[in-house]
C-alpha positions, 0 to 999 in steps of 0.5 A, spaced: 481 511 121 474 508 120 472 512 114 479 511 110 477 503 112 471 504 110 473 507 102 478 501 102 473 496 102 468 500 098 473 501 092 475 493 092 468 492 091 466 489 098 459 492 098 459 492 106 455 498 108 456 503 114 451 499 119 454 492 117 461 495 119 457 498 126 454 493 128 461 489 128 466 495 131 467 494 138 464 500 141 470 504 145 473 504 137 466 507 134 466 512 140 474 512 137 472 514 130 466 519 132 472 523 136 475 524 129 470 526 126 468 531 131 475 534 131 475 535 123 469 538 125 473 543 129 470 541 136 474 543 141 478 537 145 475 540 152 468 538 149 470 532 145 473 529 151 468 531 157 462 529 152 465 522 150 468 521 158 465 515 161 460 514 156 458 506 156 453 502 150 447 504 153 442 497 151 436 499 154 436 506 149 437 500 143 431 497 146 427 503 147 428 503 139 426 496 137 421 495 141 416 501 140 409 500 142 405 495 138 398 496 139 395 501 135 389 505 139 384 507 135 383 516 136 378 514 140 381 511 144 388 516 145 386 523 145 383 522 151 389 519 153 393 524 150 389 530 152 386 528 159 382 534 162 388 534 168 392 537 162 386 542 159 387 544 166 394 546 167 395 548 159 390 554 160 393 555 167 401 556 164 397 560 159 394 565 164 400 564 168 405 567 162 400 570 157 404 577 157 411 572 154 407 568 150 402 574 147 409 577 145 413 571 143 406 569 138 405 577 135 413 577 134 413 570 131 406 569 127 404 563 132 399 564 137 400 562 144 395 556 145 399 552 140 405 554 143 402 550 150 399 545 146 406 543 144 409 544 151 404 540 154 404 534 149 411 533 148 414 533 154 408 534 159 410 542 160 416 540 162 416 535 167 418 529 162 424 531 159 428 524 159 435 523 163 438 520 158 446 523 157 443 525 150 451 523 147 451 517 150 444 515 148 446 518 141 453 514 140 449 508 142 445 509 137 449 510 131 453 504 134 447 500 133 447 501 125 440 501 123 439 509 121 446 510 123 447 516 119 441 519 122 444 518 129 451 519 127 448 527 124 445 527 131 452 526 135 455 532 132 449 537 131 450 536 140 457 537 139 456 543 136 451 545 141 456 543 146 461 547 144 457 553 142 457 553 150 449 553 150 449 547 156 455 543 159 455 535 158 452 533 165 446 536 163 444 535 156 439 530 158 433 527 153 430 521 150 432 514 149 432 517 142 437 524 144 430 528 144 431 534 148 429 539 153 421 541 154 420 541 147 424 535 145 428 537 140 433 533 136 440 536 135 439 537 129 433 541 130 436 545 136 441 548 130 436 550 126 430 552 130 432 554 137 433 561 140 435 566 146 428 568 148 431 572 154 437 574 151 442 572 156 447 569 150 444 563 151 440 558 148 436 554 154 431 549 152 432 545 159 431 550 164 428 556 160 421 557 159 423 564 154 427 559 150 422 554 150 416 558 147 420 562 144 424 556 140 418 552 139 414 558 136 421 559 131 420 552 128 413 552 127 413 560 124 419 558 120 416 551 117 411 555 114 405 558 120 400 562 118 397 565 125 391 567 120 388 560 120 387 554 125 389 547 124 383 544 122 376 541 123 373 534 125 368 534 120 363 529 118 364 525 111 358 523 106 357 515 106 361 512 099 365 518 098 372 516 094 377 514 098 383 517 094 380 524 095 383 523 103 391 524 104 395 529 106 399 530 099 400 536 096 394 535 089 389 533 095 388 540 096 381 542 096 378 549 098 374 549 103 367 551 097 369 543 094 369 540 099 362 542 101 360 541 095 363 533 096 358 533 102 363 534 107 359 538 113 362 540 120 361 535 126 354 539 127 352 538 120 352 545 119 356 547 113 363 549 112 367 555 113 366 560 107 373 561 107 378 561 103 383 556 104 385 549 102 384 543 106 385 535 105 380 530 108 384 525 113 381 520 116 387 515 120 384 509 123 384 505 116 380 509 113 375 509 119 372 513 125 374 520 125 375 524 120 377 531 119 379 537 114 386 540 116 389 546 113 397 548 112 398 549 118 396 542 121 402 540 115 407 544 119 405 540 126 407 534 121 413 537 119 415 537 127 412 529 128 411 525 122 405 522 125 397 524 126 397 522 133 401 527 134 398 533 130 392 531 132 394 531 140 397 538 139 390 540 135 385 538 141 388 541 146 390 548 143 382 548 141 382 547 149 385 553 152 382 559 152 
C-alpha cells in the first residue's frame, strides 16, 4: 500500500520523498508496510509475525543515531583509550587460548589471526559488548525515522532473511542501537555477505560461536581483498613542508614504499623504508597534524569494514601487539 501511495504521489509530481512520507506515517502502519515487502520477498509468515511481535518505536536508538559524540579526540588521545594494555592483555591471551582455530582459519582464509583478535577485540570487546537491542526493532525504528531510510529498511530484511535461514530466532538477535550484530558486529546486510559456518553445524552463529566469529570476520576481510603477504602499515615520520596533497587514501595516492623514501619520509626511528615492493599512501588524521602514517592495501580493507581511520588504526595497534 505505501509503495502504490508513494508512486501515485510520485507520478502527480508531488516531489515527496520516501523519508518526508516516514517521518509522517504512524509507526504500527510503516511496521504494516515493511510486512508487505517481507512477504514479496518470500519471508515466511512465522517469521514476519514473530519478528515484528510487540515491537514498539524505540526513541533512544533515534537518539543514539542523532547524537553521536562531538568531541573529536586527537589519536593521541584515543588509541590509548581504544587499545589500553588490559585488552593487549586478554587479545594475546584469547590468541594463545584458540591458536590451533585461529592458525587454521588464517591458513584457509589468507588472513592472519592477530588481526582477526584485533577486530574481535575492537568491535565488541571479544564479545562482551555486543548490544541488546532487538536488532528488528531498532532497525524498524530506524527506517521509520527517515533520514537513511533506504539504508535502514535494506537492513530489516537482510535480518528477515537471516531469520528465516534459520541461523538464530528473534528473541536472540541482539545488536547495536544501529542493528549491529554479534562479536563481530555485523549489520544485516554484511551477515549475508560475509558470515559463514566455522564448525559446520548448519548454522551461522556470530552471537555465540567463537568458530563462526574468527571465521566470518576472516571471510569479510579475505573477500575484501587481504593480502596476508604484507601488514597494514607504519607510523612513519613525514619531512617538514612536505606537500600536503600527497596525503590521502584515494587510489593515484599510491606511491611504492622507493618514493617515498625518496620524498624523505623515514620510520618512526628515523631508519629508513622497507625496501619492499608495495604501494603505500601517506595519512595523517588529525587535520593534517600529529601522527602520521604509510598504510598499504590491506589498511584499505580495514576501511571498507568502518569508513573511519580511528577505527583502522585501532584494529592496527593492537594486531601489532599480539604476539
Amino acid at each position: 500500500m505505501r509503495k502504490r501511495l508513494m508512486s501515485a504521489l510520485v507520478a502527480l509530481g508531488l516531489g515527496i520523498s520516501s523519508s518526508a512520507f516516514a517521518a509522517d506515517a504512524g509507526f504500527d502502519e510503516y511496521v504494516l508496510g515493511l510486512k508487505a515487502e517481507a512477504r514479496e520477498n518470500g519471508i515466511s509468515e512465522s517469521i514476519i509475525n514473530s519478528a515484528f511481535d510487540g515491537i514498539t518505536f524505540t526513541e533512544r536508538a533515534v537518539k543514539a543515531d542523532k547524537n553521536q559524540p562531538e568531541k573529536k579526540l586527537t589519536l593521541d588521545e584515543y588509541i590509548p583509550r581504544a587499545v589500553p594494555k588490559w585488552k593487549v592483555k586478554q587479545a594475546n591471551q584469547l590468541y594463545r587460548k584458540h591458536k590451533t582455530a585461529l592458525d587454521k582459519i588464517g591458513q584457509q582464509l589468507g588472513v592472519q589471526p592477530r588481526f582477526i583478535v584485533a577486530l574481535w577485540g575492537v568491535e565488541s570487546n571479544f564479545g562482551r559488548l555486543m548490544g541488546n537491542y532487538n536488532v528488528i526493532e531498532a532497525l524498524s525504528t530506524l527506517a521509520y525515522e527517515g533520514r537513511r531510510e533506504a539504508f535502514f529498511r535494506s537492513q530489516v530484511m537482510a535480518a528477515l532473511e537471516i531469520l528465516d535461514a534459520g541461523h538464530i530466532t528473534p528473541a536472540k538477535m541482539k545488536g547495536s542501537w544501529a542493528g549491529a550484530m554479534g562479536q563481530p558486529q555485523f549489520m544485516p546486510t554484511s551477515f549475508l555477505a560475509y558470515a559463514v559456518d566455522g564448525n559446520n553445524d548448519g548454522r551461522i552463529d556470530i552471537w555465540n560461536t567463537e568458530a563462526d566469529v574468527f571465521a566470518s570476520a576472516a571471510n569479510y576481510l579475505s573477500k575484501s581483498g587481504w593480502d596476508d603477504k604484507y601488514t597494514w602499515g607504519r607510523q612513519v615520520k613525514i619531512p617538514n613542508g612536505i606537500d600536503e596533497s600527497l596525503l590521502g587514501i584515494e587510489k593515484d595516492k599510491g606511491r611504492p614504499l622507493a618514493e617515498w623514501q625518496q620524498l624523505g619520509v623515514r620510520r618512526l626511528n628515523g631508519q629508513p623504508l622497507p625496501k619492499a615492493d608495495i604501494k603505500a599512501w601517506l595519512i595523517q588524521p588529525d587535520d593534517n597534524h600529529g601522527r602520521a602514517y604509510l598504510v598499504y592495501g590491506n589498511y584499505q580493507t580495514l576501511l571498507k569494514w568502518n569508513r573511519s581511520h580511528y577505527f583502522a588504526l585501532a584494529v592496527s595497534h593492537l594486531a601489532d601487539q599480539i604476539r
